[in-house]
DSSP file (Angstrom, degrees, kcal/mol; ACC not computed):
  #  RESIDUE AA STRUCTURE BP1 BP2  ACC     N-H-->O    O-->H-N    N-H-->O    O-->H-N    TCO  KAPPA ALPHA  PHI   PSI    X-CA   Y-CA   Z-CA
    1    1 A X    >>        0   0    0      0, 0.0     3,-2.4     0, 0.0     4,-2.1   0.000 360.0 360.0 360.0 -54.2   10.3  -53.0  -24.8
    2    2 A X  H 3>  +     0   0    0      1,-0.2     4,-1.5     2,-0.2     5,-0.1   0.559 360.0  60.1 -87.1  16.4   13.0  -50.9  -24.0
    3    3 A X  H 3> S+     0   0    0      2,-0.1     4,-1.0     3,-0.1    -1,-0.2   0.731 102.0  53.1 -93.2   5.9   11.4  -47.7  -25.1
    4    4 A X  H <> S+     0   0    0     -3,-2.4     4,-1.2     2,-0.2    -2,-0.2   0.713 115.4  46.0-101.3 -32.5    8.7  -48.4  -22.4
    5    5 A X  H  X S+     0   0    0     -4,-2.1     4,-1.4     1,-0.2     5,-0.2   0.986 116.3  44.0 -66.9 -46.0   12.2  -48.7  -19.9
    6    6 A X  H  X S+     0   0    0     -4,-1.5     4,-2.4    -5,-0.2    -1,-0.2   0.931 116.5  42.2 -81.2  -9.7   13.7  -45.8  -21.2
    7    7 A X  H >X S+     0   0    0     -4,-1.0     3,-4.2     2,-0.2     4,-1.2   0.977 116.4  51.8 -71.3 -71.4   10.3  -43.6  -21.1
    8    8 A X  H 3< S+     0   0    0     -4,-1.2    -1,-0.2     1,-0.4    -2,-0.2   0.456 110.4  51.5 -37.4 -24.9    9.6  -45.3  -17.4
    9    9 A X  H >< S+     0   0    0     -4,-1.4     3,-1.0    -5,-0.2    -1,-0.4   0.759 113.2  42.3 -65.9 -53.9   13.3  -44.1  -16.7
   10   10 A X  H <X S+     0   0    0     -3,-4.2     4,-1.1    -4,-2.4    -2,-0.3   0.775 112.3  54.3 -86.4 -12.6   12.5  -40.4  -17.8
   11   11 A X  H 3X S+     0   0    0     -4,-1.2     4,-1.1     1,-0.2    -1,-0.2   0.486 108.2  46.8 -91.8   5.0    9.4  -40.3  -16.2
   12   12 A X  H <> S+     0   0    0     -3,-1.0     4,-1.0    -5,-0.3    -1,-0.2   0.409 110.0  54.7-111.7   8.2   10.8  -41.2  -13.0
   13   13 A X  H  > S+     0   0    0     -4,-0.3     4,-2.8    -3,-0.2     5,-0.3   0.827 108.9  49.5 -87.9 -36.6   13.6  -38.7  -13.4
   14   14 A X  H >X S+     0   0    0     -4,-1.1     4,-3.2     1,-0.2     3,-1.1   0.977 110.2  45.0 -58.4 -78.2   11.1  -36.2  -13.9
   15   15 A X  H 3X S+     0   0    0     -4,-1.1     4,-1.8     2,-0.3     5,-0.2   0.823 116.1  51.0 -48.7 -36.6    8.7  -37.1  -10.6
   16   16 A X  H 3X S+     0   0    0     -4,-1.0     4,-1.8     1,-0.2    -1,-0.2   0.908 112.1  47.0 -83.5 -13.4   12.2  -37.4   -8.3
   17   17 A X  H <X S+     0   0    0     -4,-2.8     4,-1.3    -3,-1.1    -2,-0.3   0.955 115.0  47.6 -76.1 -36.2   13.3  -33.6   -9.8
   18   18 A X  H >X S+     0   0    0     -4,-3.2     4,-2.3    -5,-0.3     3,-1.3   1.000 109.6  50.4 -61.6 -65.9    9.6  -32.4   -8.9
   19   19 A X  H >X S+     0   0    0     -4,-1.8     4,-0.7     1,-0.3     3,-0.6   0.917 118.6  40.2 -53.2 -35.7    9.8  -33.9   -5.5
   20   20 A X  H 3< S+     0   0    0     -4,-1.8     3,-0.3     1,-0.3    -1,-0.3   0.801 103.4  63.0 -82.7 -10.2   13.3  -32.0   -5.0
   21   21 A X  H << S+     0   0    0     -4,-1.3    -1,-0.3    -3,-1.3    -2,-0.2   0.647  93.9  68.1 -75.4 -37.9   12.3  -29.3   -6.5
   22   22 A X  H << S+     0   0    0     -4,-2.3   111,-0.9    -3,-0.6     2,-0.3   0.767  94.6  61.9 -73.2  -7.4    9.7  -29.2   -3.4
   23   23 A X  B  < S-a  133   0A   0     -4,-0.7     2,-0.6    -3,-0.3   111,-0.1  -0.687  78.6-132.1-111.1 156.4   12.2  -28.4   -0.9
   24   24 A X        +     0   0    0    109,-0.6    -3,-0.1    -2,-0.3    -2,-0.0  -0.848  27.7 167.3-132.1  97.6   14.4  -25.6   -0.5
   25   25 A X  S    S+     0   0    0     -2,-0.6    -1,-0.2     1,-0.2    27,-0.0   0.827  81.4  63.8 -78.6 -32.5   18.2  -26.4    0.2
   26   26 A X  S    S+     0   0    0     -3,-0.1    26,-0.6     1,-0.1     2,-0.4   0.959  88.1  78.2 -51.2 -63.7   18.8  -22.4   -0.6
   27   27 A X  E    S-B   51   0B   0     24,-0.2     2,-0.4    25,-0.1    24,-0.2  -0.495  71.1-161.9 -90.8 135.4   17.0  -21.3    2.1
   28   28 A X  E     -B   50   0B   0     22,-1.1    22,-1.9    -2,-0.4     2,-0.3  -0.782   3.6-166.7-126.8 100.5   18.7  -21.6    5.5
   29   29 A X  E     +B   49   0B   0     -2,-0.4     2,-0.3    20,-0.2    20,-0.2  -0.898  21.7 154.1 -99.6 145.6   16.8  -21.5    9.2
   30   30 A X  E     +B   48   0B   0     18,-1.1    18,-0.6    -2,-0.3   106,-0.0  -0.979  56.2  35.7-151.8-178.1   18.9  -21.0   12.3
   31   31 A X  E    S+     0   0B   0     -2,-0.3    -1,-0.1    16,-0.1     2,-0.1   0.898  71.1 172.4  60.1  32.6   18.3  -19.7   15.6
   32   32 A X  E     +     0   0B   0    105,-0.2   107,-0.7    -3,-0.1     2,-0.2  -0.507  20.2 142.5 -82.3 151.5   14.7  -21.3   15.3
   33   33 A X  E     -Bc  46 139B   0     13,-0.5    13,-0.9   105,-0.2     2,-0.3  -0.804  37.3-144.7-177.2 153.2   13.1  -20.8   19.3
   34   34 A X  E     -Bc  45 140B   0    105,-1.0   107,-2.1    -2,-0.2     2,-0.5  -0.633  21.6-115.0-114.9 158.3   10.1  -20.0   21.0
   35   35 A X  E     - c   0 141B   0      9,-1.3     9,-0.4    -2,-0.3   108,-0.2  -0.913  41.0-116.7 -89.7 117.6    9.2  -17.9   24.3
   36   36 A X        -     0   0    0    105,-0.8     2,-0.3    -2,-0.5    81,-0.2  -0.067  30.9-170.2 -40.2 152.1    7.8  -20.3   26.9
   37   37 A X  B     -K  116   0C   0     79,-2.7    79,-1.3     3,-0.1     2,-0.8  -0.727   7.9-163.4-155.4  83.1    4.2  -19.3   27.6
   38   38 A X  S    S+     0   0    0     -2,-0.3     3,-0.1     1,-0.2    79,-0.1  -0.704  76.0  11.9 -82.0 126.9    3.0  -21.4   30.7
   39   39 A X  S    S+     0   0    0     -2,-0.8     2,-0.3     1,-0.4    -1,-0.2   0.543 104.9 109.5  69.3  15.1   -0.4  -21.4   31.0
   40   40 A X        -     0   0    0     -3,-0.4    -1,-0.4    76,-0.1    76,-0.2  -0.803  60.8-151.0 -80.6 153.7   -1.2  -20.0   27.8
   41   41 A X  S    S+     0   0    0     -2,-0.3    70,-2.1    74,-0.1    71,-1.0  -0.125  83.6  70.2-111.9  22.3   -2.8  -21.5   24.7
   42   42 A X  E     + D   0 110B   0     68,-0.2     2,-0.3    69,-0.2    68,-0.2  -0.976  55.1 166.9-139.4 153.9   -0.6  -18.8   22.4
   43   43 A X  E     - D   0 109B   0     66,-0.6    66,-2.5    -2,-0.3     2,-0.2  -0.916  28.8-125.8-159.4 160.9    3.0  -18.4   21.7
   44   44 A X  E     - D   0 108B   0     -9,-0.4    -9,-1.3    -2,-0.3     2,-0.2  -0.782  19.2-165.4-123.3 169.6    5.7  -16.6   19.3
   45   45 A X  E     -BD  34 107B   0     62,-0.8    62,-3.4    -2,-0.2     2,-0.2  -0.816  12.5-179.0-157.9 141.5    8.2  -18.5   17.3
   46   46 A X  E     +B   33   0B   0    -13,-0.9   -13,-0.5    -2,-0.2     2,-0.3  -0.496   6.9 158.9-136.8-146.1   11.5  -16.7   15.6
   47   47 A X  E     - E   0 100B   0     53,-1.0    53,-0.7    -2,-0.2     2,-0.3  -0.955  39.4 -99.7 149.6-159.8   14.1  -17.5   13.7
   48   48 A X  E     -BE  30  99B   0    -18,-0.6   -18,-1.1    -2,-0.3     2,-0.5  -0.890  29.8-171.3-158.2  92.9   16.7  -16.4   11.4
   49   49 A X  E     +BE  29  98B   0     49,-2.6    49,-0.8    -2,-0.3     2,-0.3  -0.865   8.7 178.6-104.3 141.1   16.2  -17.0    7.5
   50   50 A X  E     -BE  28  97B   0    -22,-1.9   -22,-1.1    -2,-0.5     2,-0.8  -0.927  25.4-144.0-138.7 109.3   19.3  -16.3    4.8
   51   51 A X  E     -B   27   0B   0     45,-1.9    44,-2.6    42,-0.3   -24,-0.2  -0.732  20.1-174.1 -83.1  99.0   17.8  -17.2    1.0
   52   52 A X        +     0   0    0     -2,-0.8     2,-0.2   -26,-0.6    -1,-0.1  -0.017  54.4  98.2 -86.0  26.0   21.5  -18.9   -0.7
   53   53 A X  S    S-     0   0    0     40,-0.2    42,-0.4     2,-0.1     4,-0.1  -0.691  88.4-117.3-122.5 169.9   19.8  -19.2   -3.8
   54   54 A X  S    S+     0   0    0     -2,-0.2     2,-0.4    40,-0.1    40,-0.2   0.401  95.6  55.9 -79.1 -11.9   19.7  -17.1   -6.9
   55   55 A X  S    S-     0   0    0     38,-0.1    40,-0.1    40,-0.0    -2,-0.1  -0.998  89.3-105.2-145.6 156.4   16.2  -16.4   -6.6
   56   56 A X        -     0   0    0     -2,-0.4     2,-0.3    38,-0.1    37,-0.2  -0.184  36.9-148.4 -77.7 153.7   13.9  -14.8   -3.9
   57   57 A X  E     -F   92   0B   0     35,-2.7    35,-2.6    -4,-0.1     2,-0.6  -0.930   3.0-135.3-121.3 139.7   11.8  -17.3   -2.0
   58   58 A X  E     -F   91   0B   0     -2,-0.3    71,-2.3    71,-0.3    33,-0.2  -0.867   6.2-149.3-121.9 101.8    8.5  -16.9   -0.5
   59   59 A X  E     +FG  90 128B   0     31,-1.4    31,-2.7    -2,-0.6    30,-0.8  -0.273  20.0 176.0 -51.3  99.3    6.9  -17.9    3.2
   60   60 A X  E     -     0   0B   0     67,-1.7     2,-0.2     1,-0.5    68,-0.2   0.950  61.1 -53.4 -82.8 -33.2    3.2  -18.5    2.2
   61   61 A X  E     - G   0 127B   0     66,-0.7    66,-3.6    64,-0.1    -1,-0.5  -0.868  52.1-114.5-171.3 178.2    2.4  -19.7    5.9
   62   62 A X  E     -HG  70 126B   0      8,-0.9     8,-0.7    64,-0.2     2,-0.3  -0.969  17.0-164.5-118.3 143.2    3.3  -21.9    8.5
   63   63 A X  E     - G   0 125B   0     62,-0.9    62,-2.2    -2,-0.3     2,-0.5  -0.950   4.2-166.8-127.2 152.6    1.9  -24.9   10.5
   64   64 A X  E     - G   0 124B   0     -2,-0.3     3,-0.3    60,-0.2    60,-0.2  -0.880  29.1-143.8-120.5 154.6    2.5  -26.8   13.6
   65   65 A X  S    S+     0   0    0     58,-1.5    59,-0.1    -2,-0.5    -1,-0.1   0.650 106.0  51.9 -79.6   2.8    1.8  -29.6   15.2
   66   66 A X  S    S+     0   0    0     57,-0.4    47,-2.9    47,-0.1    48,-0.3   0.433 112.7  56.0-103.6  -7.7    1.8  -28.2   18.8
   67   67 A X  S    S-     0   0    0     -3,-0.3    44,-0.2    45,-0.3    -3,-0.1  -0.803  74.1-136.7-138.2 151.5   -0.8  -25.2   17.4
   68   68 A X  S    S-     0   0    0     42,-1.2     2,-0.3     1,-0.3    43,-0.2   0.199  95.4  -6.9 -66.0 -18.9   -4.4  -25.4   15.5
   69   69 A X  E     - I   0 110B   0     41,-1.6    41,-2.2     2,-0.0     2,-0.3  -0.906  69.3-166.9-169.5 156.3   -3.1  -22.8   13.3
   70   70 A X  E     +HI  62 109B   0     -8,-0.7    -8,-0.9    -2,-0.3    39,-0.2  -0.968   9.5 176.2-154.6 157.9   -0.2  -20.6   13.1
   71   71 A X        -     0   0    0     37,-1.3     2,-0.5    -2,-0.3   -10,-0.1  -0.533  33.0 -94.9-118.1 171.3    0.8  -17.6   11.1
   72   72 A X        +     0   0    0     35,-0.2    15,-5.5    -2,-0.2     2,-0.3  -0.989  42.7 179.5-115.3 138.8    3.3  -14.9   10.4
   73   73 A X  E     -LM  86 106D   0     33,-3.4     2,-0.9    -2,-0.5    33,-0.7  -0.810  21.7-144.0-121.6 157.5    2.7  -12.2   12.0
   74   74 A X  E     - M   0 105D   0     11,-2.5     2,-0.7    -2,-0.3    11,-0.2  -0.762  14.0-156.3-116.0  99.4    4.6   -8.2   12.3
   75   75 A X        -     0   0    0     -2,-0.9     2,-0.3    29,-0.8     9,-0.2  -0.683  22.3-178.6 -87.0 130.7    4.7   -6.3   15.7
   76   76 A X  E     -N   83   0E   0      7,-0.8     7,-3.1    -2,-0.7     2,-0.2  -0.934  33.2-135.5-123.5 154.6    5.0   -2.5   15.3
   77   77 A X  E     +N   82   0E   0      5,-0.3     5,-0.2    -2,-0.3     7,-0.0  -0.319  26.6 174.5 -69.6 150.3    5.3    0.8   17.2
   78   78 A X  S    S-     0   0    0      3,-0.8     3,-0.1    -2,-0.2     4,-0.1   0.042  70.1 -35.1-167.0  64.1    3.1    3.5   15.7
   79   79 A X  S    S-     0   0    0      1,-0.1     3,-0.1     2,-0.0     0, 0.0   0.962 118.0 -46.6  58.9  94.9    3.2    6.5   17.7
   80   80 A X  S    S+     0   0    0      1,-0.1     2,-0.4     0, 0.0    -1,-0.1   0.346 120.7  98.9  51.3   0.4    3.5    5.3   20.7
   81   81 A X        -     0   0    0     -3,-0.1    -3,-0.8     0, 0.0     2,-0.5  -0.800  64.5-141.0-100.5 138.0    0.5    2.5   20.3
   82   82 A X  E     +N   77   0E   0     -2,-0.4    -5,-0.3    -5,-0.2     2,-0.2  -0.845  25.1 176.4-106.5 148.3    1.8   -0.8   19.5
   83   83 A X  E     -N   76   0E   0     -7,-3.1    -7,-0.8    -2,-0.5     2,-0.3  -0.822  16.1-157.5-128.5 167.4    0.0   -3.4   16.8
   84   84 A X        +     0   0    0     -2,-0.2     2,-0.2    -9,-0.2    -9,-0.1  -0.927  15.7 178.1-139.9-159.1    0.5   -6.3   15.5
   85   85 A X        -     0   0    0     -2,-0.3   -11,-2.5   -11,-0.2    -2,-0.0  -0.926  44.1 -80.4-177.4 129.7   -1.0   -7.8   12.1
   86   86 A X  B     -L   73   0D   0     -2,-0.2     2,-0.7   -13,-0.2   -13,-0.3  -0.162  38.0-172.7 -63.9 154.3   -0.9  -10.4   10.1
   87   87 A X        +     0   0    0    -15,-5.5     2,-0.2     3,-0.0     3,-0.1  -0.870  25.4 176.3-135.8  88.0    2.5  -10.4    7.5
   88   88 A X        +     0   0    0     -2,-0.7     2,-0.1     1,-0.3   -28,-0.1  -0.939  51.7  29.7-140.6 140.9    1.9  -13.4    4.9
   89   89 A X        -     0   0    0    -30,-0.8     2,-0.5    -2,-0.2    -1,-0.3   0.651  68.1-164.0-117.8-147.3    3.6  -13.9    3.0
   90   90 A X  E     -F   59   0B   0    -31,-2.7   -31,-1.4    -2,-0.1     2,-0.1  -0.877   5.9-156.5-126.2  89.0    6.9  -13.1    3.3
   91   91 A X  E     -F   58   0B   0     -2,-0.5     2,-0.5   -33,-0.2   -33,-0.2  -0.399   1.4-163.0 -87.9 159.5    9.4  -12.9    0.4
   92   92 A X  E     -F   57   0B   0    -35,-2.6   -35,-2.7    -2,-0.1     2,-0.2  -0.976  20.0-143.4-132.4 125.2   13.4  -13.4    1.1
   93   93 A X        -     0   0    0     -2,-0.5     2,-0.5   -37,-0.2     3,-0.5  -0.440  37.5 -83.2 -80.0 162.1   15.5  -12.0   -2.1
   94   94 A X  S    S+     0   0    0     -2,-0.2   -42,-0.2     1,-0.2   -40,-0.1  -0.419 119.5  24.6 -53.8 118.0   18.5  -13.9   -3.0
   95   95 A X  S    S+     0   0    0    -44,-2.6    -1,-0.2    -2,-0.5   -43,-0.1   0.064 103.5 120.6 117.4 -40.9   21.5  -12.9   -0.8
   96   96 A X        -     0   0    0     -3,-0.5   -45,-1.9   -46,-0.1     2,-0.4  -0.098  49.1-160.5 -76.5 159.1   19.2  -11.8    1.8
   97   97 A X  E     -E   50   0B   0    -47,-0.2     2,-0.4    -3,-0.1   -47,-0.3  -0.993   8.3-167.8-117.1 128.8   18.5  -12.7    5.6
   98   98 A X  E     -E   49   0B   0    -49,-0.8   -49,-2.6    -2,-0.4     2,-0.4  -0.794  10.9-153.7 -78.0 148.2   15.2  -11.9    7.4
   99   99 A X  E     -E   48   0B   0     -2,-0.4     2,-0.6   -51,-0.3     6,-0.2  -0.959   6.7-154.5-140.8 115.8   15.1  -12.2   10.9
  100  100 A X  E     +E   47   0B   0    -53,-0.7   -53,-1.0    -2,-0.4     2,-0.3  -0.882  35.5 138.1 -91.4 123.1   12.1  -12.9   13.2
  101  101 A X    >   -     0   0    0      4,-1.8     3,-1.0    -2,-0.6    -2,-0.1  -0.938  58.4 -53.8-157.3-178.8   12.3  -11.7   16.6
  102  102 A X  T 3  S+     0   0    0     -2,-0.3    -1,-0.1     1,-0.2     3,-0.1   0.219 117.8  23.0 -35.5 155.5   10.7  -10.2   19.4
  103  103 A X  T 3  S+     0   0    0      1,-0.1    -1,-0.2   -27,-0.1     2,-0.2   0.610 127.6  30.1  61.7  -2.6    9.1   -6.6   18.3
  104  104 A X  S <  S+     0   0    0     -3,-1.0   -29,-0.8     1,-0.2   -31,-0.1  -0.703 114.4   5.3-155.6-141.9    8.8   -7.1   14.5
  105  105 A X  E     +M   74   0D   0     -6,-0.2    -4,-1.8    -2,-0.2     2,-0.2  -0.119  64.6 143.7 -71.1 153.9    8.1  -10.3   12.8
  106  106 A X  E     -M   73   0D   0    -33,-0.7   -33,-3.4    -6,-0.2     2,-0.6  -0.864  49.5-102.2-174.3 160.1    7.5  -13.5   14.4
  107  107 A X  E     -D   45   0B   0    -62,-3.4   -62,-0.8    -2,-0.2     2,-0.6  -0.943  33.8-133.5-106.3 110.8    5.5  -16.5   13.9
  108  108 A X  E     -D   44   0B   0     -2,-0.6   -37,-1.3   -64,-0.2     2,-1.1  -0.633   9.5-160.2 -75.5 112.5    1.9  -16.9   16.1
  109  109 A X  E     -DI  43  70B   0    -66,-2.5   -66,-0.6    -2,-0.6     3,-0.5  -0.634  22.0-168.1 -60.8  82.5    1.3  -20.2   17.7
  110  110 A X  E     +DI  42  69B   0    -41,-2.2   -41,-1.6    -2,-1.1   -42,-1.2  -0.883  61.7   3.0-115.4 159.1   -2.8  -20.5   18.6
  111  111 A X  S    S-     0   0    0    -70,-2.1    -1,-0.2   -44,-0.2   -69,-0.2   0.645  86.5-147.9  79.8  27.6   -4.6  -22.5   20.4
  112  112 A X        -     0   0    0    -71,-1.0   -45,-0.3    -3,-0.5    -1,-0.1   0.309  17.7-129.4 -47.5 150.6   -1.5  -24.6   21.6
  113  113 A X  S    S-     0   0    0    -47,-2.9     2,-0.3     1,-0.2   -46,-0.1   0.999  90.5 -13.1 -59.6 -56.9   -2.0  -28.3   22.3
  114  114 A X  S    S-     0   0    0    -48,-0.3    -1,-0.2     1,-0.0   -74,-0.0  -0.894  86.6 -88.9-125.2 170.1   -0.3  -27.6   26.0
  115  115 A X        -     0   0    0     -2,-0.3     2,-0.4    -3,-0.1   -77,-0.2  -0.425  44.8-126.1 -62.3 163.6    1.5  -25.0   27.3
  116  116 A X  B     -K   37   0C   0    -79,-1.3   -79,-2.7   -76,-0.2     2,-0.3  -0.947  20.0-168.4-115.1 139.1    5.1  -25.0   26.7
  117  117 A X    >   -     0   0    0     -2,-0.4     3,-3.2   -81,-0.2    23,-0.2  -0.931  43.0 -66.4-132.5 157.6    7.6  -24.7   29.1
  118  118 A X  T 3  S+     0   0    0     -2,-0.3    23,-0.2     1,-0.2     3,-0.1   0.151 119.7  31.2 -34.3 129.2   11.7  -24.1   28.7
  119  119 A X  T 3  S+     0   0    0     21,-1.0    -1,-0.2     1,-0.4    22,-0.0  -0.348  91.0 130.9 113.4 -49.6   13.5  -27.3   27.0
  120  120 A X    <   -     0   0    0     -3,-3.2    20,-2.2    19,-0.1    -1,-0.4   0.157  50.2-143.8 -24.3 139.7   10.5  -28.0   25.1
  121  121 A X  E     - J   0 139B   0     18,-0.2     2,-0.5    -3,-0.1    18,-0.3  -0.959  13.6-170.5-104.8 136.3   10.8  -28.6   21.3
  122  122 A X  E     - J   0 138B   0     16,-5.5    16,-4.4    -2,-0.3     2,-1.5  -0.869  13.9-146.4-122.7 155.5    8.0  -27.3   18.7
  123  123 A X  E     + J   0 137B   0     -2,-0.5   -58,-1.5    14,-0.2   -57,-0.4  -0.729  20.5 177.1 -96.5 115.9    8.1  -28.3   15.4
  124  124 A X  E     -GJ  64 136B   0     12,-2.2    12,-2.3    -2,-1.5     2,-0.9  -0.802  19.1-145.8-127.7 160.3    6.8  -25.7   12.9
  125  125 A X  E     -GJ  63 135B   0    -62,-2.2   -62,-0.9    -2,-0.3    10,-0.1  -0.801  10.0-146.1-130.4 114.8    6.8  -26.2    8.9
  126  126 A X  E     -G   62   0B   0     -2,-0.9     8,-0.5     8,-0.6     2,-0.4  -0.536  18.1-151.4 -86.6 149.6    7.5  -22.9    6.8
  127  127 A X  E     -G   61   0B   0    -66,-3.6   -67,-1.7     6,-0.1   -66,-0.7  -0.868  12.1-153.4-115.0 170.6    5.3  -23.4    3.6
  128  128 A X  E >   -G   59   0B   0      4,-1.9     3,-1.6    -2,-0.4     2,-0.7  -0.929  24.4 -97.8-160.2 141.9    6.7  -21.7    0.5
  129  129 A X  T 3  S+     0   0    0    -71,-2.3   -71,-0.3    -2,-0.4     4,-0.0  -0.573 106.1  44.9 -87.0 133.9    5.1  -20.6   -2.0
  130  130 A X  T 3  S-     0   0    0     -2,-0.7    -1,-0.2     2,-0.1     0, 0.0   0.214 130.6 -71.4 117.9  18.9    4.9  -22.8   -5.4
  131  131 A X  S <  S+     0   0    0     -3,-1.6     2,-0.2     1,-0.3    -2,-0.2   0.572  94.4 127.9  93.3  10.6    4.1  -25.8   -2.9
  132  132 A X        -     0   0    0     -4,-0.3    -4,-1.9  -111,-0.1    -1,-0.3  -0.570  39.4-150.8-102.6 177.1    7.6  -26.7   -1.0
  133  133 A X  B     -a   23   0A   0   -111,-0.9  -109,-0.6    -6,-0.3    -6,-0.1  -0.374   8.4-153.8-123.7-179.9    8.1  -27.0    2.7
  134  134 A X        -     0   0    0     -8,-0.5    -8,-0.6    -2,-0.1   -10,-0.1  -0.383  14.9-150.7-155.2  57.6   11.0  -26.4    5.3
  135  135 A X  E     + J   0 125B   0    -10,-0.1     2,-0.3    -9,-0.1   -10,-0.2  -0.208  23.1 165.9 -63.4 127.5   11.1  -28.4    8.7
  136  136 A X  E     - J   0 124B   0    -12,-2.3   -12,-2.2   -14,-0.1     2,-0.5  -0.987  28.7-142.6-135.9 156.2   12.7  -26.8   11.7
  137  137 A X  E     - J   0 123B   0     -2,-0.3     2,-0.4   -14,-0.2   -14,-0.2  -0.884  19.1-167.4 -99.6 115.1   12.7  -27.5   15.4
  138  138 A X  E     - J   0 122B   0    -16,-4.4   -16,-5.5    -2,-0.5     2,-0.4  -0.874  17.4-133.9-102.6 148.1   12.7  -24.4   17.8
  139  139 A X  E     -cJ  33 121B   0   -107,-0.7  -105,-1.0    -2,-0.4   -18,-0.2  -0.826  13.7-114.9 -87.9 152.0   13.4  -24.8   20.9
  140  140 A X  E     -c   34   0B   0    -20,-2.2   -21,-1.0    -2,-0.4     2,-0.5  -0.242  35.8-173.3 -74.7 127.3   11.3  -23.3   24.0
  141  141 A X  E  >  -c   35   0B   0   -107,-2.1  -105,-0.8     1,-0.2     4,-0.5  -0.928  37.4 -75.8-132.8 129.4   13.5  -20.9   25.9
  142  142 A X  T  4  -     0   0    0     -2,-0.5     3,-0.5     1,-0.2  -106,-0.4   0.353  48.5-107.8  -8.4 171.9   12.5  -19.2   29.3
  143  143 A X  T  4 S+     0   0    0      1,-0.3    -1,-0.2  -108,-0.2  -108,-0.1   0.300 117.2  58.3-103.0   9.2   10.0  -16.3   29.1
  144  144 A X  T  4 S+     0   0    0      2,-0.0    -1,-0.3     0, 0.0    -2,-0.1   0.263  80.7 111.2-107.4  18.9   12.3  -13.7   29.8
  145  145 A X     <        0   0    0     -4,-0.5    -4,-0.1    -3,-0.5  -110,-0.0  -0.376 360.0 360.0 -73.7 163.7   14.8  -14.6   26.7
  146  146 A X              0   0    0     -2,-0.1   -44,-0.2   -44,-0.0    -1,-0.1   0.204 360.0 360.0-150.2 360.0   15.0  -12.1   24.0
């Protein structure tokens, strides 16, 4: 009887290190926020990422609830033509910060549930690769923020 307690003990140490193991305390959002886009069904989302951990971490994708799908995506200059394209995914080295904002990487919102206007919150969920998650809340900030 107690080797079926202590196995039932190590196998539930095991399942709560897996489960912590899915989340990533290393990695660090701030500055999460979005451009209002009234009367649109698309939006960017930015942020601020800094990877405190010892080993790089990787952004396989994102989802919202406010969106039918959302990505990361990279806007660039290219002689004088502008693009953009999808950027997934997205590794952060140890040490390092990546930064989403207007005119390079950003995260695309389509197909929003409503439009959003300033105040709003959306909730987007960075997915990482080897199966953990991240929640942050950006908030909506006028369309003429930068």
């Amino acid at each position: 009887m107690q080797t079926r307690a202590v196995l039932f003990a190590a196998c539930l140490a095991l399942l709560c290190a897996g489960g912590a193991a899915a989340q990533s305390p290393a990695l660090q959002v701030t500055d999460a926020w979005v451009r209002a886009a009234p009367g649109a069904d698309v939006a960017a989302a930015y942020f601020t990422v800094y990877n405190a951990g010892g080993t790089a971490v990787t952004l396989s994708g994102v989802r919202s609830a406010l969106a039918a799908s959302a990505m990361i995506h990279e806007s660039k200059l290219d002689h004088g033509h502008s693009s953009m394209r999808p950027h997934e995914p997205l590794s952060v080295a140890p040490g390092a910060t990546v930064r989403l904002a207007p005119g390079g990487l950003h995260v695309m919102l389509l197909k929003l549930v409503h439009p959003l206007t300033a105040g709003d919150e959306v909730p987007l969920v960075l997915l990482l690769a080897g199966g953990g998650t991240v929640a942050v809340t950006a908030r909506v900030r006028p369309l003429s923020a930068d």
